[in-house]
C-alpha positions in Angstrom: 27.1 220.0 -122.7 29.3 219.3 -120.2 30.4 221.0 -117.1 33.8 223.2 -116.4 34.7 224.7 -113.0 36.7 227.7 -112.7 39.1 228.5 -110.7 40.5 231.8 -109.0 43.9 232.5 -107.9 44.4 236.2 -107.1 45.9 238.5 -104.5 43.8 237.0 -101.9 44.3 233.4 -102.1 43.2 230.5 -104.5 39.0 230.2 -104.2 37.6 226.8 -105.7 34.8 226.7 -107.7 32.4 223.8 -106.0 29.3 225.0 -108.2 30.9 225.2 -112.1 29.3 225.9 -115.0 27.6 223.6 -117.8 29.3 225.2 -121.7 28.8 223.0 -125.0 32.2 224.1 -126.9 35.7 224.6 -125.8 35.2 228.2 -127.4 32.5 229.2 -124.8 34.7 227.8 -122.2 37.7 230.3 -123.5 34.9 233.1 -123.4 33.7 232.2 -119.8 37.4 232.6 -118.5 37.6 235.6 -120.2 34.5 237.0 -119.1 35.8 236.2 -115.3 39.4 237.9 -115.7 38.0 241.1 -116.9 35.1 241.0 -114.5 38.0 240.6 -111.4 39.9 243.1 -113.2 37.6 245.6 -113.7 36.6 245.1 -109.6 39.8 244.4 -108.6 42.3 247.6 -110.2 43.2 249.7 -107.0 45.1 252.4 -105.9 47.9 250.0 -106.5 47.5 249.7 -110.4 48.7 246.1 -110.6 46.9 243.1 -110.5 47.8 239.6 -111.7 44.7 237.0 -111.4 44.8 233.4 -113.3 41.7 231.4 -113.7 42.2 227.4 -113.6 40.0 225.2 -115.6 39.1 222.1 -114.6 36.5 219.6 -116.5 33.8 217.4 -114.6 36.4 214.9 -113.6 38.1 217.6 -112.0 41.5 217.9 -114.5 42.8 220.7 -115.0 42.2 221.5 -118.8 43.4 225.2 -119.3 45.2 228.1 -117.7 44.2 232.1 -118.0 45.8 234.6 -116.7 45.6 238.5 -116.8 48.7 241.3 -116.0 47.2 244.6 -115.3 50.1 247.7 -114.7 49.6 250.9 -114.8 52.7 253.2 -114.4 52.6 256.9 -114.0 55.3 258.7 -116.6 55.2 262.1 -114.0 53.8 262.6 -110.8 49.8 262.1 -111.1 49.5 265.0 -108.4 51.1 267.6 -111.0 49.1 266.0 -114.0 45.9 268.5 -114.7 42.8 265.8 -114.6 40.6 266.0 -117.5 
């Protein structure tokens, strides 16, 4: 096992992970960075319907081993305020 720290760049700023995670495969690693983007996504989505968030990867020597990012747009074809809700 060996241990990856994670981290954040989004709308607010860049926020280091100091605490990381221990993972034994690079596939779990790929999952945990997943697992974070759609976690931010899911509680970051506003009123705005955009959001761009990256994850940074770095190993226990601190390197930078991988990059993940998520795009989230959502763009209205009519007016939402004319569009019955359901």
């Amino acid at each position: 096992m060996s241990r990856y720290y994670f981290d954040l760049h989004n709308g607010a700023g860049p926020l280091r992970d100091d605490h990381g995670v221990e993972l034994a495969t690079l596939n779990a690693v790929t999952q945990e960075a997943t697992r974070i983007l759609l976690d931010i996504a899911r509680d970051e989505v506003g009123d705005t319907g955009r959001l761009i968030v990256t994850v940074t990867v770095r190993d226990e020597a601190g390197n930078p081993i991988s990059i993940a990012s998520l795009t989230f747009s959502n763009e209205w074809l009519e007016n939402p305020k004319t569009v019955p809700s359901r």
